[in-house]
Biopython code that builds the backbone (N, CA, C, O; Angstrom):
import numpy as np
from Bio.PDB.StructureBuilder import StructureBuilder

atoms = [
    (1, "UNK", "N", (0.845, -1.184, 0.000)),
    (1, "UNK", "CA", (0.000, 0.000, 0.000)),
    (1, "UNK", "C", (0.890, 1.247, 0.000)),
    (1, "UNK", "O", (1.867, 1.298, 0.748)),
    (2, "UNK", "N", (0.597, 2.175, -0.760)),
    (2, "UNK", "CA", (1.796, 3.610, -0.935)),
    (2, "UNK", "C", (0.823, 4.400, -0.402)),
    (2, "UNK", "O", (-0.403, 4.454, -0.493)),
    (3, "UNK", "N", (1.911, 5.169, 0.342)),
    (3, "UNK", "CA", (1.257, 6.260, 1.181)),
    (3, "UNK", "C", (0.694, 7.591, 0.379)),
    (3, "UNK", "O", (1.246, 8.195, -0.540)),
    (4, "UNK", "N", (-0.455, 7.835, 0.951)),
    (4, "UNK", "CA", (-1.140, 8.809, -0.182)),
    (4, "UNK", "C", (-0.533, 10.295, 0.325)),
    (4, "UNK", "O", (-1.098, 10.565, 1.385)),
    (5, "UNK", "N", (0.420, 11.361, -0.054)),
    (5, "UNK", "CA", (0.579, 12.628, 0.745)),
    (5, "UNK", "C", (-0.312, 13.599, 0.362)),
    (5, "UNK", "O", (-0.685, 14.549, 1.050)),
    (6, "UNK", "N", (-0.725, 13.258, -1.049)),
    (6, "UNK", "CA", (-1.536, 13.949, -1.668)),
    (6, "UNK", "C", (-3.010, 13.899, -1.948)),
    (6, "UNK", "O", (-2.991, 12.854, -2.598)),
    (7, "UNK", "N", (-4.265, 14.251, -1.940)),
    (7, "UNK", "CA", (-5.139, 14.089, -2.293)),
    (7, "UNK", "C", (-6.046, 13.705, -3.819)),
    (7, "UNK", "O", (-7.189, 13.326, -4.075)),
    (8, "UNK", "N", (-4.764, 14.061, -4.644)),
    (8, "UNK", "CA", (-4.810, 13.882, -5.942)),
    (8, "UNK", "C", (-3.966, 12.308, -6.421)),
    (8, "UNK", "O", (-3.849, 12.091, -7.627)),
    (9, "UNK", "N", (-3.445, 11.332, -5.463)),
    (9, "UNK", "CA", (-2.579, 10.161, -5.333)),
    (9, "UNK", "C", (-4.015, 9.411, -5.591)),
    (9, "UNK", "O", (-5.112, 9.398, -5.033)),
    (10, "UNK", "N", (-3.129, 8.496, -7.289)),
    (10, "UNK", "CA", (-4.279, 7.628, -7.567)),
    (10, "UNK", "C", (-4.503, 6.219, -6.311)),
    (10, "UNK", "O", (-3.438, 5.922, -5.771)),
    (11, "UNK", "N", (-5.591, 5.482, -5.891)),
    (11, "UNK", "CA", (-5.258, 4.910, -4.969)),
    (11, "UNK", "C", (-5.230, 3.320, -6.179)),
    (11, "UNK", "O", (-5.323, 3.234, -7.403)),
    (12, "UNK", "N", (-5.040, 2.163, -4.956)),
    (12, "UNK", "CA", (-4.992, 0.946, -6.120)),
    (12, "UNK", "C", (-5.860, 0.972, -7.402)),
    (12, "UNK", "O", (-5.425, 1.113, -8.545)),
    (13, "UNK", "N", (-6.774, 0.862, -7.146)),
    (13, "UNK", "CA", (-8.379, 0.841, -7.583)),
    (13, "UNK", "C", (-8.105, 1.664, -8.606)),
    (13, "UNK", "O", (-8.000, 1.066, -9.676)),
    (14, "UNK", "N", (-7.954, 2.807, -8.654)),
    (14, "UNK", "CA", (-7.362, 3.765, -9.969)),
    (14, "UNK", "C", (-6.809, 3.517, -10.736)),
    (14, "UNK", "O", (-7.391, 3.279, -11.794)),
    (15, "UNK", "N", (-5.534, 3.433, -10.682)),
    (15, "UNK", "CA", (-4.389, 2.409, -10.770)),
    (15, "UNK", "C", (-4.810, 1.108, -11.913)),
    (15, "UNK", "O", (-4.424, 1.047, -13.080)),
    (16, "UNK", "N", (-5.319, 0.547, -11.511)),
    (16, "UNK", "CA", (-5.605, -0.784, -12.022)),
    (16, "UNK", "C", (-6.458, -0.395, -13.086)),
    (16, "UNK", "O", (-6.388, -1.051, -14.125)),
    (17, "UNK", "N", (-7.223, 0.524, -13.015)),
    (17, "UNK", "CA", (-8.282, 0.896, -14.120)),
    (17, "UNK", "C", (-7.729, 1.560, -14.670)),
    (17, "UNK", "O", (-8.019, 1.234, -15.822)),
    (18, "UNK", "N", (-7.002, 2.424, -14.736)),
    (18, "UNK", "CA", (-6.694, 3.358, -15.952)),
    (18, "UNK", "C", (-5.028, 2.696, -16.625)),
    (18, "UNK", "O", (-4.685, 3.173, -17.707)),
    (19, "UNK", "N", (-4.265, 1.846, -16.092)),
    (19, "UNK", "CA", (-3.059, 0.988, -16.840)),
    (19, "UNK", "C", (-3.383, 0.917, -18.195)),
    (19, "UNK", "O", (-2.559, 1.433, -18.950)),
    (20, "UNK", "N", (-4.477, 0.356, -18.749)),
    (20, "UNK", "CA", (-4.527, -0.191, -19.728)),
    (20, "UNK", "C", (-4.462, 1.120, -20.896)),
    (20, "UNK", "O", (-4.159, 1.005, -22.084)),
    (21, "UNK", "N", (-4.744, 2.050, -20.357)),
    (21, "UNK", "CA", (-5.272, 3.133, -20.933)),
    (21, "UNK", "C", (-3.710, 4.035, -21.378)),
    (21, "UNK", "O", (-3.537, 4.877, -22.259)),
    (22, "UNK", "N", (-2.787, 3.485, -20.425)),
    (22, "UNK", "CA", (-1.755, 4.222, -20.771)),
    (22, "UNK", "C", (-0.587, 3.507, -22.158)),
    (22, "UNK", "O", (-0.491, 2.345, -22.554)),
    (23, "UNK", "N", (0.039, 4.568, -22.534)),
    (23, "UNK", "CA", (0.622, 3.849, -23.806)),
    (23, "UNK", "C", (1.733, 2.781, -23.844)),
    (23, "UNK", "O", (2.379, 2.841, -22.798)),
    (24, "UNK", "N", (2.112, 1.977, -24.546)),
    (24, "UNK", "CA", (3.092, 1.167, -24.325)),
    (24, "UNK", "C", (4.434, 1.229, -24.865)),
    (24, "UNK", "O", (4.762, 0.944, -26.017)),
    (25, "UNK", "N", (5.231, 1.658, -23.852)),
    (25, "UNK", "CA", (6.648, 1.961, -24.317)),
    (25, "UNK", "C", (7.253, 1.531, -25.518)),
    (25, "UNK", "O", (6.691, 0.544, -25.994)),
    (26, "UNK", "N", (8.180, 1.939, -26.137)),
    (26, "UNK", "CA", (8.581, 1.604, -27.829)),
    (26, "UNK", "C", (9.222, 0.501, -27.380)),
    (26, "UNK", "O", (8.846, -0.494, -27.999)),
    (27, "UNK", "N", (10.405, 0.168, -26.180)),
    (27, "UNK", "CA", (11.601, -0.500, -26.160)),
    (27, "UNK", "C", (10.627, -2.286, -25.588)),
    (27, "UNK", "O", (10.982, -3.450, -25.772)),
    (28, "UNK", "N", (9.688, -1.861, -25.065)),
    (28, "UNK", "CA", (8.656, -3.003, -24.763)),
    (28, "UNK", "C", (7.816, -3.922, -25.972)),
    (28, "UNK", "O", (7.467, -5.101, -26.033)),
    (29, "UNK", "N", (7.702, -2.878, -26.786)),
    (29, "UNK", "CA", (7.072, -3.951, -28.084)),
    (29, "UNK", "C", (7.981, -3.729, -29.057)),
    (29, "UNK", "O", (7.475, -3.278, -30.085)),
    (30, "UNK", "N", (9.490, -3.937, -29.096)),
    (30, "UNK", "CA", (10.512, -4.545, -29.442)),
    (30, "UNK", "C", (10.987, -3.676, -30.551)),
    (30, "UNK", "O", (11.444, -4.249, -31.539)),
    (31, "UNK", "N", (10.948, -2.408, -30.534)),
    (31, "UNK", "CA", (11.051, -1.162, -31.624)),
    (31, "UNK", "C", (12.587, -0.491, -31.195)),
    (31, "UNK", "O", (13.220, 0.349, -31.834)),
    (32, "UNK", "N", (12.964, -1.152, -29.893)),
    (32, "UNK", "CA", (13.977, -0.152, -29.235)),
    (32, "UNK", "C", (14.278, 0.916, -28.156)),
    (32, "UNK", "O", (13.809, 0.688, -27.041)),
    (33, "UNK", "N", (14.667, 1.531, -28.252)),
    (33, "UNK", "CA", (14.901, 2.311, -27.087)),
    (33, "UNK", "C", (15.637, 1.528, -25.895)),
    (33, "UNK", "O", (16.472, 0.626, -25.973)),
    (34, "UNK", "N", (15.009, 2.220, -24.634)),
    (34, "UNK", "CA", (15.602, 2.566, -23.777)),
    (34, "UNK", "C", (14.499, 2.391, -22.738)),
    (34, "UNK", "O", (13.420, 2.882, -23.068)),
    (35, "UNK", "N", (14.559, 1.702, -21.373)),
    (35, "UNK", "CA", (13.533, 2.029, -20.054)),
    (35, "UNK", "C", (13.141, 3.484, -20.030)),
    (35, "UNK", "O", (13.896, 4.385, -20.398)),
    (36, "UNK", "N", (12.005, 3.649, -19.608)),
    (36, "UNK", "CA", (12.074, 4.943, -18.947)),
    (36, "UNK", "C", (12.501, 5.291, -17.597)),
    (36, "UNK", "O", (12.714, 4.326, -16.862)),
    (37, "UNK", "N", (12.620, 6.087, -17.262)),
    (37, "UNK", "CA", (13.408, 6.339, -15.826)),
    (37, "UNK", "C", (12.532, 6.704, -14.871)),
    (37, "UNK", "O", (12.835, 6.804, -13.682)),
    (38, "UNK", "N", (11.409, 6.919, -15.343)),
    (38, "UNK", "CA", (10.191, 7.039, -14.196)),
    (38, "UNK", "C", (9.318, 6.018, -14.228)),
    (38, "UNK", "O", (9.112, 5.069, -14.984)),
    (39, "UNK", "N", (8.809, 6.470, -13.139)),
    (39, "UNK", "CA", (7.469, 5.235, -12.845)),
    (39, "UNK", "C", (5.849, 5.654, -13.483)),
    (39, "UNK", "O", (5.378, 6.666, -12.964)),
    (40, "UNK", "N", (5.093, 5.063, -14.404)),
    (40, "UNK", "CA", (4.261, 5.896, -14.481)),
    (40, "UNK", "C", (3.345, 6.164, -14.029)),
    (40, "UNK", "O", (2.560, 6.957, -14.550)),
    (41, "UNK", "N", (3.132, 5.528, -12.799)),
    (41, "UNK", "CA", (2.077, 5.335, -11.742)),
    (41, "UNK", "C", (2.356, 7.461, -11.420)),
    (41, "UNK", "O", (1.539, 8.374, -11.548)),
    (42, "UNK", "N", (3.936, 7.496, -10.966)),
    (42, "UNK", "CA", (4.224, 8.933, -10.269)),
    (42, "UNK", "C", (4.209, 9.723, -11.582)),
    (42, "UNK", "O", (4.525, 10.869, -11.263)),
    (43, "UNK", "N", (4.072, 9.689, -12.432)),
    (43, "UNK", "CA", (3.815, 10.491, -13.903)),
    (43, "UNK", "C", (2.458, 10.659, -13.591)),
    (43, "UNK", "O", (2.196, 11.739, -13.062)),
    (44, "UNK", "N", (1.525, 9.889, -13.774)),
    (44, "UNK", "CA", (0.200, 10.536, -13.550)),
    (44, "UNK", "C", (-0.126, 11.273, -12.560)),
    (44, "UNK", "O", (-0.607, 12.403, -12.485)),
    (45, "UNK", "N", (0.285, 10.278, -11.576)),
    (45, "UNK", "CA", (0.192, 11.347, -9.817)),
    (45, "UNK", "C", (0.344, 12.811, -10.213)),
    (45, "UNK", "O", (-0.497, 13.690, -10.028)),
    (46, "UNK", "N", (1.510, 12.941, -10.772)),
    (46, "UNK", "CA", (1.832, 14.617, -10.814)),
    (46, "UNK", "C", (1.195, 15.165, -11.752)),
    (46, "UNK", "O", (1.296, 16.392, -11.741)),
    (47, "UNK", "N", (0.250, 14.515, -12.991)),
    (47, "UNK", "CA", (0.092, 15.435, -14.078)),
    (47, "UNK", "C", (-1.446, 15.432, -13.273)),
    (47, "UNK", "O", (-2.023, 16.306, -13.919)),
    (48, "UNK", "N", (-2.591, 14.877, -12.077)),
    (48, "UNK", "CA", (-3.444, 14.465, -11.516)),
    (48, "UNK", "C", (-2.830, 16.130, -10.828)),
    (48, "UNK", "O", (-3.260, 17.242, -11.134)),
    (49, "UNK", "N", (-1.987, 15.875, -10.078)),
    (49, "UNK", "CA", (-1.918, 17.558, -9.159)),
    (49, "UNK", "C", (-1.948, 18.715, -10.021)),
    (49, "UNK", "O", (-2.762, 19.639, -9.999)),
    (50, "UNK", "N", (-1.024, 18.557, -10.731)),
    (50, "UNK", "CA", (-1.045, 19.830, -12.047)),
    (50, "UNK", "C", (-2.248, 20.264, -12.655)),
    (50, "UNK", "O", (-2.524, 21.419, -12.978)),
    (51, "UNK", "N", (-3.132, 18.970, -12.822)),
    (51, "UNK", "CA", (-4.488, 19.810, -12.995)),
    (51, "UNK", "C", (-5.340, 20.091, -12.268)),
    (51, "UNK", "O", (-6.356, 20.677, -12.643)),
    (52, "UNK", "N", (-5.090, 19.693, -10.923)),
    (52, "UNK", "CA", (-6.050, 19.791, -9.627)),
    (52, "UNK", "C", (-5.988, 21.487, -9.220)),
    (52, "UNK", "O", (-6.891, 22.319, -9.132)),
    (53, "UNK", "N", (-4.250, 21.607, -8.983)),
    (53, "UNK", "CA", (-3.660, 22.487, -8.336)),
    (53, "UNK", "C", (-3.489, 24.050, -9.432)),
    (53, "UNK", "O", (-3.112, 25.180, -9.122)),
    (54, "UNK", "N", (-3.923, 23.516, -10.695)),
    (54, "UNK", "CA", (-3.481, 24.770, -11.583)),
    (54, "UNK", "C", (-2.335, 25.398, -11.451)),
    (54, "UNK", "O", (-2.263, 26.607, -11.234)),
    (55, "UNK", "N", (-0.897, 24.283, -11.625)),
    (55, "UNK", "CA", (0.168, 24.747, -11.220)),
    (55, "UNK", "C", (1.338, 25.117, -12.503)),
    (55, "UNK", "O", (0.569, 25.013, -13.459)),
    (56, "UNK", "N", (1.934, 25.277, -12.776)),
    (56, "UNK", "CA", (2.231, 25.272, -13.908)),
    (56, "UNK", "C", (3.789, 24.401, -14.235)),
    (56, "UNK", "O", (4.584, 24.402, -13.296)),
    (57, "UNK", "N", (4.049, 23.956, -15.029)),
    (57, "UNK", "CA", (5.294, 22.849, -15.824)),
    (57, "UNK", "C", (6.485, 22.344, -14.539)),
    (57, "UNK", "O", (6.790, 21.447, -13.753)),
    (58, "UNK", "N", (6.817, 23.625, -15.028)),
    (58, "UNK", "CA", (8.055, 23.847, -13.710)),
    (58, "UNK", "C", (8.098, 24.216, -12.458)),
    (58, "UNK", "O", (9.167, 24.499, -11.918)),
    (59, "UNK", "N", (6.749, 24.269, -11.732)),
    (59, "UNK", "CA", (6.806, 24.045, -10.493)),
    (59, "UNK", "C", (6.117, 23.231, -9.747)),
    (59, "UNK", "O", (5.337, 23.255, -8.795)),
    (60, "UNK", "N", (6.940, 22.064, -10.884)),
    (60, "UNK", "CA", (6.264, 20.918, -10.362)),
    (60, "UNK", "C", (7.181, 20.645, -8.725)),
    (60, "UNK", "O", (8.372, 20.932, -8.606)),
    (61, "UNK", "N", (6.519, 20.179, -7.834)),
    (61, "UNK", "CA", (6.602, 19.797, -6.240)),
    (61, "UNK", "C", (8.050, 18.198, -6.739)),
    (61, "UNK", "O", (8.156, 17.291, -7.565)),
    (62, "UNK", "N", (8.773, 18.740, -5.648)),
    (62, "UNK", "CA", (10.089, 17.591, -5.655)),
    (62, "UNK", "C", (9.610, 16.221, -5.700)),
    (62, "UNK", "O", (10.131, 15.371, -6.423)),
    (63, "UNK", "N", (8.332, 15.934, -4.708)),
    (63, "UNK", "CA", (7.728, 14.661, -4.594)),
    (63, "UNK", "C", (7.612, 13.608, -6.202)),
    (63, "UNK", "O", (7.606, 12.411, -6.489)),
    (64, "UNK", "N", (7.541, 14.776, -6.837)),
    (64, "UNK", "CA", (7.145, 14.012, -8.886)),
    (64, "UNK", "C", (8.464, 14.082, -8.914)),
    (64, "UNK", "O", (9.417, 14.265, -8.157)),
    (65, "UNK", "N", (8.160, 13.829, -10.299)),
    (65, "UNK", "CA", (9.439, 13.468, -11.083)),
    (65, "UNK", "C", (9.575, 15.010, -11.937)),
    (65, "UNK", "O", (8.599, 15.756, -12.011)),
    (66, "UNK", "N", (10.837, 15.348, -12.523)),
    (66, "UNK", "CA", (10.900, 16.774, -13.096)),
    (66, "UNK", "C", (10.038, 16.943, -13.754)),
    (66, "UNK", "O", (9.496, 15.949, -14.238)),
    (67, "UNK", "N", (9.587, 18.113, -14.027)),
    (67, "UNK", "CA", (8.055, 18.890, -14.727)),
    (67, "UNK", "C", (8.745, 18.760, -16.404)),
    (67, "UNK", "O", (7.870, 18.198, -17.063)),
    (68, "UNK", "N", (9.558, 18.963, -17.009)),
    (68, "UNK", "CA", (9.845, 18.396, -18.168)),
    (68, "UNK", "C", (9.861, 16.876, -18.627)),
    (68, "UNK", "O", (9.511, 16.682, -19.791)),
    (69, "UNK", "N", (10.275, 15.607, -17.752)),
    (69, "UNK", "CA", (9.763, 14.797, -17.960)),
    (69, "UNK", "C", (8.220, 14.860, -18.056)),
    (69, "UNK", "O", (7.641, 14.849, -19.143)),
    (70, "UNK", "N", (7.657, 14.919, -17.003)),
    (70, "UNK", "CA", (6.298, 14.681, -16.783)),
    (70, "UNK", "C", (5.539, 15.566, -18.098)),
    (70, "UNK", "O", (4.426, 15.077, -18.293)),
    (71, "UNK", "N", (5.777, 16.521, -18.882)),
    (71, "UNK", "CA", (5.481, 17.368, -19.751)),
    (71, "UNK", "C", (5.790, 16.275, -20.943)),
    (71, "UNK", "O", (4.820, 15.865, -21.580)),
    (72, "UNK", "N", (6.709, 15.936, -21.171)),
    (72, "UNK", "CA", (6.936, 15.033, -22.317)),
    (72, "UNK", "C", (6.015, 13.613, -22.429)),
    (72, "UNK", "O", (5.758, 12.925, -23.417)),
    (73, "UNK", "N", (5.674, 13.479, -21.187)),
    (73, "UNK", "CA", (5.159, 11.767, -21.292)),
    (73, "UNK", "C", (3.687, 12.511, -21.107)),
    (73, "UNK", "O", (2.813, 11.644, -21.128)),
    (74, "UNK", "N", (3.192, 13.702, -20.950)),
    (74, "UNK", "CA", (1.394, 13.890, -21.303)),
    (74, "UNK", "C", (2.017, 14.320, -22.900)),
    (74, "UNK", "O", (1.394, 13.582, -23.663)),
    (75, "UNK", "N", (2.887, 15.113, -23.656)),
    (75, "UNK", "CA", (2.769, 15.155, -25.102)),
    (75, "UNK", "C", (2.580, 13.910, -25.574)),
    (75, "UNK", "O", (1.562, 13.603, -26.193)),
    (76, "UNK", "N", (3.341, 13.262, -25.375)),
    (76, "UNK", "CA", (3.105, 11.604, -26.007)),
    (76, "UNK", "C", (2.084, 11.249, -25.812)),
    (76, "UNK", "O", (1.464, 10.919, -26.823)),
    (77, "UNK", "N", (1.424, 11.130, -24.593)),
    (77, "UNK", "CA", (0.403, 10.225, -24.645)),
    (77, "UNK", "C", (-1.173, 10.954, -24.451)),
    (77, "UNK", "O", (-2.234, 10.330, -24.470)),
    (78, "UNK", "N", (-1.026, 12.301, -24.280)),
    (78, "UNK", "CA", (-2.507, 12.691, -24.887)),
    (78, "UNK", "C", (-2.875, 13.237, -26.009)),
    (78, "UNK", "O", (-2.025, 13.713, -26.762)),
    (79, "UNK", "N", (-4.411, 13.264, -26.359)),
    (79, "UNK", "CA", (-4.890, 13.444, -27.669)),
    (79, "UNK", "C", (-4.750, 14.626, -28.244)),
    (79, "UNK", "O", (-5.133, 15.579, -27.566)),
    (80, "UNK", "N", (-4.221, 14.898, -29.521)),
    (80, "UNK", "CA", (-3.866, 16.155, -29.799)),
    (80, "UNK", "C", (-4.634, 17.418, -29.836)),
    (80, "UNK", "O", (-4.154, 18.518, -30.108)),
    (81, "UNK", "N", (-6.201, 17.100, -29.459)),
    (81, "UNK", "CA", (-6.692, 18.612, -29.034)),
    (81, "UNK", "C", (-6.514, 18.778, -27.729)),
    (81, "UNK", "O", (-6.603, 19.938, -27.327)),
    (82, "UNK", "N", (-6.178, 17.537, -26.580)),
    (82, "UNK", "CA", (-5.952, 18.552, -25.132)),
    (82, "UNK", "C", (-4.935, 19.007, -25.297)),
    (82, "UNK", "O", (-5.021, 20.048, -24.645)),
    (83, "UNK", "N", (-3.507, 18.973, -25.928)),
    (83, "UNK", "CA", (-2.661, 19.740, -25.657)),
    (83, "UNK", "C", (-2.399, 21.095, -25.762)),
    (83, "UNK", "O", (-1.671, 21.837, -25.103)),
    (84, "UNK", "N", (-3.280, 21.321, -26.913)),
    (84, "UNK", "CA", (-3.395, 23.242, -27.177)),
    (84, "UNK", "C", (-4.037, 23.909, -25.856)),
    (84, "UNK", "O", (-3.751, 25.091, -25.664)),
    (85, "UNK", "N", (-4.761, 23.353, -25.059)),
    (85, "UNK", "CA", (-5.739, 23.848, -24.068)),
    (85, "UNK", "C", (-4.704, 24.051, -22.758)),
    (85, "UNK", "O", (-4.854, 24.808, -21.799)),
    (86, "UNK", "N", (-3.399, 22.949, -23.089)),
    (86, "UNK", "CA", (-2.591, 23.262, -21.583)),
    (86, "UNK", "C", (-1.539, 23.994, -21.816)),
    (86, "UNK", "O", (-0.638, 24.112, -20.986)),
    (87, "UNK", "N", (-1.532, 24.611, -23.057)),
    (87, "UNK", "CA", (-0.322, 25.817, -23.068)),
    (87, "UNK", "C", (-0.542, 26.949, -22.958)),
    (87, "UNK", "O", (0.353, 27.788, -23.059)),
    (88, "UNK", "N", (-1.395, 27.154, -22.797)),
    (88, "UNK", "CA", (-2.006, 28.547, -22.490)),
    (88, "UNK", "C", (-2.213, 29.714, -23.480)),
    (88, "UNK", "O", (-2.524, 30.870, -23.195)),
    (89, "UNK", "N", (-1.960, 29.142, -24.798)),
    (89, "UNK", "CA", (-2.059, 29.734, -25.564)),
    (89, "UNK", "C", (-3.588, 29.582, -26.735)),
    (89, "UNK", "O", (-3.961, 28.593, -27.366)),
    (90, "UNK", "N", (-4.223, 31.053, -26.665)),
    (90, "UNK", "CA", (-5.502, 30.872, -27.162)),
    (90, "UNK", "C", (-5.675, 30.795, -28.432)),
    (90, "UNK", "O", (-6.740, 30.298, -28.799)),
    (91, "UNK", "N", (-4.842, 31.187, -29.319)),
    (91, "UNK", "CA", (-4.686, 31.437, -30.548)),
    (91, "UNK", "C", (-4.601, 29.664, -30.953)),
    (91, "UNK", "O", (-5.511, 29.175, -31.623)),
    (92, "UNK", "N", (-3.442, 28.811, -30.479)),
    (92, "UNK", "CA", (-3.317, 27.869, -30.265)),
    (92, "UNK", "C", (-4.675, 26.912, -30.658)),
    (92, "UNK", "O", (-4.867, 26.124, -31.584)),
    (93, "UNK", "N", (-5.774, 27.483, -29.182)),
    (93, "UNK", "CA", (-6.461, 26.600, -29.041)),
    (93, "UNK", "C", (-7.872, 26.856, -30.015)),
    (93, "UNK", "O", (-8.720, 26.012, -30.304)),
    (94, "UNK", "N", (-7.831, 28.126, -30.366)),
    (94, "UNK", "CA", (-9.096, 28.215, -31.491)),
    (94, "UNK", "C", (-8.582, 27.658, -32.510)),
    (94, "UNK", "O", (-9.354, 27.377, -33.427)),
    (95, "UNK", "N", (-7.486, 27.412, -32.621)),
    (95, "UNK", "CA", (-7.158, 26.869, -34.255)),
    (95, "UNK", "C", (-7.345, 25.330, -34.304)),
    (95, "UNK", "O", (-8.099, 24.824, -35.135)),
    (96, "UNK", "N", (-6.687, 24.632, -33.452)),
    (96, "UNK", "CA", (-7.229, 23.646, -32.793)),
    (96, "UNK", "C", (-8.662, 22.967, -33.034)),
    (96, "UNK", "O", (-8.807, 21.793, -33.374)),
    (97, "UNK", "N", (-9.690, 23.876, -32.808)),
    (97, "UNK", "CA", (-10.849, 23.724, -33.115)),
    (97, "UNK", "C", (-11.092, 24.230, -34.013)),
    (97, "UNK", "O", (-12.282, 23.969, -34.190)),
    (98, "UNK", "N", (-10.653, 25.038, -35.043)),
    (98, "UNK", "CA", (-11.585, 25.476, -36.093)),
    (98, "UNK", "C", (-12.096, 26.656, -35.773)),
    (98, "UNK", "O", (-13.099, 26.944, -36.427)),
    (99, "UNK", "N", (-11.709, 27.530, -34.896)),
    (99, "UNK", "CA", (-12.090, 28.351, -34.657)),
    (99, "UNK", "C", (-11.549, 29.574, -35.274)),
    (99, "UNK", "O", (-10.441, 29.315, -35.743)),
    (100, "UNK", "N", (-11.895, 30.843, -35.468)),
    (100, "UNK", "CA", (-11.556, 32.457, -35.705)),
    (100, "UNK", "C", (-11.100, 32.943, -35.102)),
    (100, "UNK", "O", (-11.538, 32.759, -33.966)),
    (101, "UNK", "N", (-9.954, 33.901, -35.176)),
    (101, "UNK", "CA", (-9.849, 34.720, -34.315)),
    (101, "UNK", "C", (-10.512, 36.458, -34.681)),
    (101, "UNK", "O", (-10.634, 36.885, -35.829)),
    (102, "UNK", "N", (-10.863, 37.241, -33.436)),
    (102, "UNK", "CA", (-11.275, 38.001, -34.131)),
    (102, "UNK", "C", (-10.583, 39.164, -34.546)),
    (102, "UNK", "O", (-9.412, 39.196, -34.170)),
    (103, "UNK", "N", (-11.063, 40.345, -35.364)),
    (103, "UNK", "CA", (-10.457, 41.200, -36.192)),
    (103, "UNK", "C", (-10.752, 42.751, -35.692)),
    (103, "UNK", "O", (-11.843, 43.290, -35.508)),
    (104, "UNK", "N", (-9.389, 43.302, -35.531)),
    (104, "UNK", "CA", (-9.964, 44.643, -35.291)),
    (104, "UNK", "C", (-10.030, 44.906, -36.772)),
    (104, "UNK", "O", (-9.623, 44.340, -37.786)),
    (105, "UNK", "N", (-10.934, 46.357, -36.389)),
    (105, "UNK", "CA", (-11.315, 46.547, -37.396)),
    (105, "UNK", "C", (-10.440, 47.718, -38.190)),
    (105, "UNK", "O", (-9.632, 48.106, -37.347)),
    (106, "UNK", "N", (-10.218, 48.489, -39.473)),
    (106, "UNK", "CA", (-9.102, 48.688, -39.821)),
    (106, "UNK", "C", (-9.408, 50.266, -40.008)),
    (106, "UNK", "O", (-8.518, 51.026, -40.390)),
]
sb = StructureBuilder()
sb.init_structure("model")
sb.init_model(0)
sb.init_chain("A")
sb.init_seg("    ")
for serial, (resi, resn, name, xyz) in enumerate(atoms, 1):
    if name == "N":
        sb.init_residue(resn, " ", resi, " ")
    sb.init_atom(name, np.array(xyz, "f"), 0.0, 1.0, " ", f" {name:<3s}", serial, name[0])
structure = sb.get_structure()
């Protein structure tokens, strides 16, 4: 049993349900690479606070793993319209959708 410090700490039960959901390393289905150096149980944990806490990349809490790892393994593995929505950039995210931006007028 791992100690929960956080309120955002997936517990087993979580855990077990969302595994399947996560992607499967390149060096695991025999493409190459390299282990990863984190765990991804503590990859989610922290990207779970980051959106709880509205914290931003790099200040991610010592407890995770560095906020650039953890930034690289949500590019990889989420769908390419949430990512425009977590950079904070709006232009980004209307385009994203199909959206306009609007026009002053001249």
């Amino acid at each position: 049993m791992r100690e929960r410090r956080y309120p955002t700490v997936m517990t087993d039960a979580e855990w077990v349900r969302g595994l399947p959901l996560l992607p499967v390393p390149g060096w695991m289905r025999g493409r190459g690479g390299r282990p990863e150096a984190y765990c991804h149980r503590a990859v989610l944990d922290a990207i779970r606070y980051l959106v709880d806490n509205g914290i931003k990349w790099r200040a991610m809490l010592v407890d995770f793993p560095p906020g650039d790892r953890i930034y690289a393994f949500f590019r990889r593995w989420a769908p390419p319209w949430s990512r425009s929505s977590t950079t904070g950039c709006a232009r980004g995210s209307a385009r994203s959708w199909g959206g306009t931006r609007s026009r002053r007028p001249a």
